[in-house]
Every structure is written in C-alpha cells, then in structure tokens.
Jmol script that loads the backbone (N, CA, C; Angstrom):
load data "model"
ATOM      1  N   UNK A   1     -11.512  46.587 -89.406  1.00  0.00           N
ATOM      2  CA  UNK A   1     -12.891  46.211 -89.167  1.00  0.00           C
ATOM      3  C   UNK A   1     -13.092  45.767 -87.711  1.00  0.00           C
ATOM      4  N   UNK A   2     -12.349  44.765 -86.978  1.00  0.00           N
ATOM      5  CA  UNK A   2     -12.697  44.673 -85.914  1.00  0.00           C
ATOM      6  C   UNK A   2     -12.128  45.564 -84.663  1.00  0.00           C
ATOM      7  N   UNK A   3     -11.114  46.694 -85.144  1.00  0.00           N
ATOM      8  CA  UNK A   3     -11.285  47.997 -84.300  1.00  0.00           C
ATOM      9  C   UNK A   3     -12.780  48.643 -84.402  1.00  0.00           C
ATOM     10  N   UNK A   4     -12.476  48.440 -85.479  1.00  0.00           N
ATOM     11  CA  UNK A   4     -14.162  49.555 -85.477  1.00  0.00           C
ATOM     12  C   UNK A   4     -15.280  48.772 -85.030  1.00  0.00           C
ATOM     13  N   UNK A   5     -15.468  47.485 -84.992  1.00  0.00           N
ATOM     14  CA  UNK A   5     -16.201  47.020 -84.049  1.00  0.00           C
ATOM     15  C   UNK A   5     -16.121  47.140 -82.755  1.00  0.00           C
ATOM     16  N   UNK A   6     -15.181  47.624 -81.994  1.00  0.00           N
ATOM     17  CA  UNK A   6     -14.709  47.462 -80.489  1.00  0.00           C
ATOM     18  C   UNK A   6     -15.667  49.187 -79.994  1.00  0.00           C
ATOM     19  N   UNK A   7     -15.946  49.869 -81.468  1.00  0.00           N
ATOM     20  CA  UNK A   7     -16.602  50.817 -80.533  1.00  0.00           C
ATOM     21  C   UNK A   7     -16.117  52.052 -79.942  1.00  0.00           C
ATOM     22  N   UNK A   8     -14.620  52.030 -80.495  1.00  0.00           N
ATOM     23  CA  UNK A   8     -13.360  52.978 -79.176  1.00  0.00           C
ATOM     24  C   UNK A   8     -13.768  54.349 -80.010  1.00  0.00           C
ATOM     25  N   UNK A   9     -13.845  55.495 -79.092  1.00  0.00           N
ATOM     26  CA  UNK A   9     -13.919  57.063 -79.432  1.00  0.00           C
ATOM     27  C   UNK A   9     -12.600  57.286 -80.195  1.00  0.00           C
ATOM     28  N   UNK A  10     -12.861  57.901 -81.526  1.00  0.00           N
ATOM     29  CA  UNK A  10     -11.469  58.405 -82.088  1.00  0.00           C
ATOM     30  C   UNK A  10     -11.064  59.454 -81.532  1.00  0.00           C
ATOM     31  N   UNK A  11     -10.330  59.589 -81.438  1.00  0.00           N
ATOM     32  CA  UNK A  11      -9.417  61.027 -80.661  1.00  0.00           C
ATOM     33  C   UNK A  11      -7.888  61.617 -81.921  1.00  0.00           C
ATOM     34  N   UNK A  12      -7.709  62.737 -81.740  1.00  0.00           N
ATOM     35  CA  UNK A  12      -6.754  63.399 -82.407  1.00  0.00           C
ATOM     36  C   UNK A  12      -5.126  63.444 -81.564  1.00  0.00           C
ATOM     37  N   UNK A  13      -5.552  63.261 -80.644  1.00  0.00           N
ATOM     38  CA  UNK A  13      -4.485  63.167 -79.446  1.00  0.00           C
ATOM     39  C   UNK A  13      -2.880  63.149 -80.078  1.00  0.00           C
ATOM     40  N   UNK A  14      -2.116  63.716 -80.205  1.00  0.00           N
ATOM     41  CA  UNK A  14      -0.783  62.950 -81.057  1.00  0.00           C
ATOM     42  C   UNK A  14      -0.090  62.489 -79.956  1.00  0.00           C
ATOM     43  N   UNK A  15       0.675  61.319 -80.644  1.00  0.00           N
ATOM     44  CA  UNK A  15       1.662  60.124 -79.912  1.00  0.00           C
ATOM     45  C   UNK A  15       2.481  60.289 -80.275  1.00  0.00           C
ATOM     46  N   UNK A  16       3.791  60.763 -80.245  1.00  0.00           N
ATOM     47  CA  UNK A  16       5.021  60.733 -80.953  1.00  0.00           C
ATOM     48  C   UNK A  16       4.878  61.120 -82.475  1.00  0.00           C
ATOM     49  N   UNK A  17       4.057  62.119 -82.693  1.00  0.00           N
ATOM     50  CA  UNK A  17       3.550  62.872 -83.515  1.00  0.00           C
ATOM     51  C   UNK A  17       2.418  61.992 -84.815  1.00  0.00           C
ATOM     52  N   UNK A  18       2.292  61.569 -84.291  1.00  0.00           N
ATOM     53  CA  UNK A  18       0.538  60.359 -84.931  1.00  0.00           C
ATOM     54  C   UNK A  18      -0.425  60.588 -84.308  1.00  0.00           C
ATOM     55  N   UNK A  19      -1.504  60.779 -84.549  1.00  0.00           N
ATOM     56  CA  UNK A  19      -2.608  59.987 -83.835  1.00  0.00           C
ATOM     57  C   UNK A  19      -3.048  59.145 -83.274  1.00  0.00           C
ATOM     58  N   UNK A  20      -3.286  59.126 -82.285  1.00  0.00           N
ATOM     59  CA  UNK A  20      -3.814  58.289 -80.786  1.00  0.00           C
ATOM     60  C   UNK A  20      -4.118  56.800 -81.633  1.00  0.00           C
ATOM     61  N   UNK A  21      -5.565  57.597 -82.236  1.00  0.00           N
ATOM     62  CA  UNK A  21      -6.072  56.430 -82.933  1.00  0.00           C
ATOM     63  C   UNK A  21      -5.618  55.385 -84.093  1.00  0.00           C
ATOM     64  N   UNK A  22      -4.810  55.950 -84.593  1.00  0.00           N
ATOM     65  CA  UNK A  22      -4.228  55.681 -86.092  1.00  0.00           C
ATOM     66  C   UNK A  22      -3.084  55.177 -85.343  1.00  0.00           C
ATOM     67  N   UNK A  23      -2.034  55.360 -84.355  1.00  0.00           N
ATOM     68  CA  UNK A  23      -1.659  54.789 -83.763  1.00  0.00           C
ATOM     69  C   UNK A  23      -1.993  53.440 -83.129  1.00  0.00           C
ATOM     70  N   UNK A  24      -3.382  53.330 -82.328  1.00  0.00           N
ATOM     71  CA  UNK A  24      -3.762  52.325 -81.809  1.00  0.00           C
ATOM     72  C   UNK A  24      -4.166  50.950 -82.882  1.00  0.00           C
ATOM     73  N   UNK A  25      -4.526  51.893 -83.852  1.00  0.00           N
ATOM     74  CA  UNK A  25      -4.854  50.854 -84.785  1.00  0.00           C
ATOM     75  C   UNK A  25      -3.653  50.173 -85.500  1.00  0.00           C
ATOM     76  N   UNK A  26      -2.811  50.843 -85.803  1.00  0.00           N
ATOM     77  CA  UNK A  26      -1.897  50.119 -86.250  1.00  0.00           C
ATOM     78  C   UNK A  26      -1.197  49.009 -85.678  1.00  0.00           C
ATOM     79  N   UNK A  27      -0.846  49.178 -84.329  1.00  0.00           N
ATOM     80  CA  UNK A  27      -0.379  48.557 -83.193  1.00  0.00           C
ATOM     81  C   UNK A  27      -1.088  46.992 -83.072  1.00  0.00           C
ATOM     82  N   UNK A  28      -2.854  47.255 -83.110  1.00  0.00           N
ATOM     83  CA  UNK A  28      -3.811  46.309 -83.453  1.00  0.00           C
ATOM     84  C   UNK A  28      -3.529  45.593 -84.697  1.00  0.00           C
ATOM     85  N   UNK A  29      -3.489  46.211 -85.631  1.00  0.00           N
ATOM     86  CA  UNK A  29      -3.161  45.252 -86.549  1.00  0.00           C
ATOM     87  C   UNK A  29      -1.927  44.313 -86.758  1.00  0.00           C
ATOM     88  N   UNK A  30      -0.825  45.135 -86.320  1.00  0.00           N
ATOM     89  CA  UNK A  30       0.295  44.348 -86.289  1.00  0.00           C
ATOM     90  C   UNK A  30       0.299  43.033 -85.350  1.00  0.00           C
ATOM     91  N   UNK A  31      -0.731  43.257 -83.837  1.00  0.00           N
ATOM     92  CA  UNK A  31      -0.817  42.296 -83.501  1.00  0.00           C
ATOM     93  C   UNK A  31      -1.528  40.818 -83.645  1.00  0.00           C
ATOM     94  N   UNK A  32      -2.766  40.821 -84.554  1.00  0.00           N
ATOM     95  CA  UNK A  32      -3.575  40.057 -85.350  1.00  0.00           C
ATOM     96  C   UNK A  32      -2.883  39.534 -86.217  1.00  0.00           C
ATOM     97  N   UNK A  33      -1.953  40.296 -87.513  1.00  0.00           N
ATOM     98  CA  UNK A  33      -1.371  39.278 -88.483  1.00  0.00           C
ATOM     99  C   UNK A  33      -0.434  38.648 -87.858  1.00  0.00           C
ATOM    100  N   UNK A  34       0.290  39.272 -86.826  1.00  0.00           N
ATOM    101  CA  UNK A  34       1.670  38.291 -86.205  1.00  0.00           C
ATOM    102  C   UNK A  34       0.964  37.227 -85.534  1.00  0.00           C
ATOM    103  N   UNK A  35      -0.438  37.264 -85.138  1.00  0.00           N
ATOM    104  CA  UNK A  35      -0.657  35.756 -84.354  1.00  0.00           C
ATOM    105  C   UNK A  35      -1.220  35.062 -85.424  1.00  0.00           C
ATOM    106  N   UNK A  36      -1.833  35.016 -86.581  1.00  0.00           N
ATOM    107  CA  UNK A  36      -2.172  34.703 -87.620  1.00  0.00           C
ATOM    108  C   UNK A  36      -1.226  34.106 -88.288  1.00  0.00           C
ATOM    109  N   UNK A  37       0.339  35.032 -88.695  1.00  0.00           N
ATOM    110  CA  UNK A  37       1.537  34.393 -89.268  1.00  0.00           C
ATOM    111  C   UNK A  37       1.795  33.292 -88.041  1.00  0.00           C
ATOM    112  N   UNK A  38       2.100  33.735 -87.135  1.00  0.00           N
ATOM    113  CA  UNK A  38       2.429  32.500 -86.278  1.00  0.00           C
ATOM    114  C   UNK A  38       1.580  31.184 -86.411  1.00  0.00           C
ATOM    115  N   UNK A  39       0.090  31.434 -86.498  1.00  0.00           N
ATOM    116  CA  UNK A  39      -0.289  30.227 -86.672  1.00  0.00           C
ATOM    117  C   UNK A  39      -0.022  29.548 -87.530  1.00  0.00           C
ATOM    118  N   UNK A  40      -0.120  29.943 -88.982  1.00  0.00           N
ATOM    119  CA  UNK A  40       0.573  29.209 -89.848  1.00  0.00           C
ATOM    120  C   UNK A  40       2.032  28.709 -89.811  1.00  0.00           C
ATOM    121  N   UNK A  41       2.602  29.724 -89.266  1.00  0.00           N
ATOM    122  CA  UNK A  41       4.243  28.444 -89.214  1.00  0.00           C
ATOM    123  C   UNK A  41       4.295  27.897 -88.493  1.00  0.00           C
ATOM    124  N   UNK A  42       3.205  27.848 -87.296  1.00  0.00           N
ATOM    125  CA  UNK A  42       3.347  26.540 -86.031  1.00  0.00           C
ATOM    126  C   UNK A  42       2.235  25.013 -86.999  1.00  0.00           C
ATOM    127  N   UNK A  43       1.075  25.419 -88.105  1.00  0.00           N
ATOM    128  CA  UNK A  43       0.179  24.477 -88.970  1.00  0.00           C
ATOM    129  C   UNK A  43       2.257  24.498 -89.449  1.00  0.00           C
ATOM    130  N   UNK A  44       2.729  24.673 -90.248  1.00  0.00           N
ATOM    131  CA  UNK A  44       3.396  24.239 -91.342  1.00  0.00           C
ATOM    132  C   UNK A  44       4.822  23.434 -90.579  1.00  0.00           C
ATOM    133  N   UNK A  45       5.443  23.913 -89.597  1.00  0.00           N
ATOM    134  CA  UNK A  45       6.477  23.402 -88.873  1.00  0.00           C
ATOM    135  C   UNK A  45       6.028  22.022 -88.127  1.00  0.00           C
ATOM    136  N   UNK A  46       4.643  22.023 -87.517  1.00  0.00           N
ATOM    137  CA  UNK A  46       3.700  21.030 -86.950  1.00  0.00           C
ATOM    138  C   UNK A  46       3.740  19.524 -88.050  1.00  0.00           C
ATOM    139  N   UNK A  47       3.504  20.028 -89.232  1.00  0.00           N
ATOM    140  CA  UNK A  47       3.443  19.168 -90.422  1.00  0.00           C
ATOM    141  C   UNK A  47       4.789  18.648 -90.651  1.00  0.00           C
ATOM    142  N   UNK A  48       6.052  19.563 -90.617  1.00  0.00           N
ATOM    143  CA  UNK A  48       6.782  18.785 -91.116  1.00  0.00           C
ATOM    144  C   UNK A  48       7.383  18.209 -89.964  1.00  0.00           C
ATOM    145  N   UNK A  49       7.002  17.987 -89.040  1.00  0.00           N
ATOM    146  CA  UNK A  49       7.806  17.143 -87.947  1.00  0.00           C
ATOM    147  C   UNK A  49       7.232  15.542 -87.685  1.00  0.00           C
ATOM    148  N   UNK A  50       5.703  15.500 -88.291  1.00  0.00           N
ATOM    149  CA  UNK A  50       5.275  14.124 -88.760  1.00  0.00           C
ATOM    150  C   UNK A  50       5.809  13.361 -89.209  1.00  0.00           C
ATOM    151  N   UNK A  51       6.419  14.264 -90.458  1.00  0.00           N
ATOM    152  CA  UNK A  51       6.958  13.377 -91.632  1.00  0.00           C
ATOM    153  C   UNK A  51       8.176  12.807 -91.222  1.00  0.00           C
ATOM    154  N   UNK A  52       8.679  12.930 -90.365  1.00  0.00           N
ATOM    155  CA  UNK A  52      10.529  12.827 -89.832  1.00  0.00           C
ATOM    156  C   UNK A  52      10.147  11.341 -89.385  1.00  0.00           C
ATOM    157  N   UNK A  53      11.465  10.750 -89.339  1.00  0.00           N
ATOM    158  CA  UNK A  53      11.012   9.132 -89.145  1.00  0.00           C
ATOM    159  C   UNK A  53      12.608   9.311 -87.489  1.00  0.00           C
ATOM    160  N   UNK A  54      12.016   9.448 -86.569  1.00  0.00           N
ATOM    161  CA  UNK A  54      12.973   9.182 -85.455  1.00  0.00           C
ATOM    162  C   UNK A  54      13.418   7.636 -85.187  1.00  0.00           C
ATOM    163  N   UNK A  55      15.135   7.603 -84.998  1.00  0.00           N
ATOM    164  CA  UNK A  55      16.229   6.746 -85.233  1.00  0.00           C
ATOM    165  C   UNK A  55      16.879   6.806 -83.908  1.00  0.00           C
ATOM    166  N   UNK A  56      16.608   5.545 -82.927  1.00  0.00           N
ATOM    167  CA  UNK A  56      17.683   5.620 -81.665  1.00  0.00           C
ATOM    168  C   UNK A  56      18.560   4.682 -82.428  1.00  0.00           C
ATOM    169  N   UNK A  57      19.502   5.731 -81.488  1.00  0.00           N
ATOM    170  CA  UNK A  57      21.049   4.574 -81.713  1.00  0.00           C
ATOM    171  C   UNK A  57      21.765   4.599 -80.642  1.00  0.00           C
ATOM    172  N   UNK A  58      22.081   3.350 -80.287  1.00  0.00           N
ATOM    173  CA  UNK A  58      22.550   3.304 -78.759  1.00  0.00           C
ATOM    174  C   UNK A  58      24.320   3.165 -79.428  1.00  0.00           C
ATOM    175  N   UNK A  59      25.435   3.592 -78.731  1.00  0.00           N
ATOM    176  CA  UNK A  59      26.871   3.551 -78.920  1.00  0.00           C
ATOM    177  C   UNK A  59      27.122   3.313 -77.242  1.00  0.00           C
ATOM    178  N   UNK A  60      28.339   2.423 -77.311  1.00  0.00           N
ATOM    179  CA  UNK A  60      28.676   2.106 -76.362  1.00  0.00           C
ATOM    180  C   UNK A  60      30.228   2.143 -77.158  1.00  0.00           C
ATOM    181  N   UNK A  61      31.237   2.603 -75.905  1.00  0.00           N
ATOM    182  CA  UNK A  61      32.597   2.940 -75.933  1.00  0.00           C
ATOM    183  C   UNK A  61      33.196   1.946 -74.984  1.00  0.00           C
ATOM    184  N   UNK A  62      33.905   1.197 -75.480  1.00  0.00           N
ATOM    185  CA  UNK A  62      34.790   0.457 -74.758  1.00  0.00           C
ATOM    186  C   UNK A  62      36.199   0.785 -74.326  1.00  0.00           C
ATOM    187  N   UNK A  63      36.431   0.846 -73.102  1.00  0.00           N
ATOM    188  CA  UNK A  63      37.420   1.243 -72.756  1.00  0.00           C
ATOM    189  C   UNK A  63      39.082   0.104 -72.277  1.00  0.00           C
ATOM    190  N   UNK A  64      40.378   0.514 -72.990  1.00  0.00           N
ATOM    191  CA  UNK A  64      41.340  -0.528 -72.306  1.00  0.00           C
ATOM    192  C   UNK A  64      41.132  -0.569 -70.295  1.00  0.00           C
ATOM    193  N   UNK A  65      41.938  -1.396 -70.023  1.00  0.00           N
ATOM    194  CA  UNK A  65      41.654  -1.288 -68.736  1.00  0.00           C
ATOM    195  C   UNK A  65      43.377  -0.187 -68.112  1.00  0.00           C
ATOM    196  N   UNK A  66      42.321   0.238 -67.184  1.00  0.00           N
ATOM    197  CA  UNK A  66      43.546   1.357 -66.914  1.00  0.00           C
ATOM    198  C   UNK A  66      44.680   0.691 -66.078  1.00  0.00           C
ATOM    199  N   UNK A  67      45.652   1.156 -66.429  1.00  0.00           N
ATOM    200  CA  UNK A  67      47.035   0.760 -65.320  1.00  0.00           C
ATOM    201  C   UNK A  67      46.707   0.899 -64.183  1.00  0.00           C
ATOM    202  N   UNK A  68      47.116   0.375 -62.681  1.00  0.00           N
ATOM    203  CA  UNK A  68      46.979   0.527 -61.904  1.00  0.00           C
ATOM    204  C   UNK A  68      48.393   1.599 -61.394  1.00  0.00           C
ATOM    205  N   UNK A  69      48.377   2.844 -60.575  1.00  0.00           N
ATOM    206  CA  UNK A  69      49.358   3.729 -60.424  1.00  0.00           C
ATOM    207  C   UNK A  69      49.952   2.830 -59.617  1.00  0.00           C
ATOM    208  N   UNK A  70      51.349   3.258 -59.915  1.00  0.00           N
ATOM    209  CA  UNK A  70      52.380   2.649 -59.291  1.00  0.00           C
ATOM    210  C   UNK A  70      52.785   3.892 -57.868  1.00  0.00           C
ATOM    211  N   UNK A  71      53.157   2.738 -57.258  1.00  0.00           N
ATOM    212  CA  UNK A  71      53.460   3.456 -55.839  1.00  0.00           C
ATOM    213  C   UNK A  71      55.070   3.370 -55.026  1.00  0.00           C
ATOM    214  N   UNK A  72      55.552   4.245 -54.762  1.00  0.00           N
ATOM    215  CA  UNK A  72      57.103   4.262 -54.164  1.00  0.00           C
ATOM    216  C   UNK A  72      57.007   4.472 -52.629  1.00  0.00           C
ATOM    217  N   UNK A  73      57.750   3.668 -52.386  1.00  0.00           N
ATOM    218  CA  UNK A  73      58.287   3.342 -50.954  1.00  0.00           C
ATOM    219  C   UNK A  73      59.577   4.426 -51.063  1.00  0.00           C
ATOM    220  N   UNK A  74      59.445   4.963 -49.849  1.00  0.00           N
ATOM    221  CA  UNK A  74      60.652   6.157 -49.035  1.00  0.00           C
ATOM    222  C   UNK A  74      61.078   5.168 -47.606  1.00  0.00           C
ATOM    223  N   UNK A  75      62.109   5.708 -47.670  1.00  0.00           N
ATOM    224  CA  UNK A  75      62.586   4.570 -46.641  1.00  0.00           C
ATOM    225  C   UNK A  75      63.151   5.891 -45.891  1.00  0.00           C
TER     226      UNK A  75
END
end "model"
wireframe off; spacefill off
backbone 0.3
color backbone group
C-alpha cells in the first residue's frame, strides 16, 4: 500500500530474472517490517533493562609487602 502510494511507474524490466517492480517492492517491504521488528525489540529490551536493580561493589586486594631485591657486591 504505501508503494503504491509513492506513485512509481511499473516497469517489466527483469533484475536477475524478476521484475524491476516486484523486485523493488519486495526490497521495500523487507525494509519497513525490519524497522518495525526492530522497534519492538528495542520497546521490549528497553523494558527489561528498567526492571534490573544495578549493584556496585567496590573489592580492594591487599597485597604482602614485597621483598626488597637483594644486591651483590663484586670486588
């Protein structure tokens, strides 16, 4: 429906052995439901990231104290 609102001249033209048009349209449609599906899993992924309850946790590592290297005298 909203190809055929846009008005475009059908043509017979073949594309990789399809039609121009029947081609174009398909192409169109695939691109409408994929932004459509997308919207919904960005509404549904959007939702569940509300619900998450974020938790800092600070860790601190204590370390022994290091040896100091030992050093040799050459005479």
């Amino acid at each position: 429906m909203i190809y055929g609102a846009l008005n475009i001249p059908e043509t017979d033209y073949p594309v990789l052995g399809i039609g121009a048009t029947n081609l174009a349209i398909s192409v169109f449609n695939g691109v409408i439901y994929g932004i459509i599906a997308w919207l919904i899993y960005s509404l549904i992924a959007g939702r569940e990231k509300k619900d998450q309850t974020n938790v800092n946790v600070d860790v601190h590592v204590h370390e022994k104290e290091k040896e100091e290297p030992k050093t040799t005298q050459t005479s």
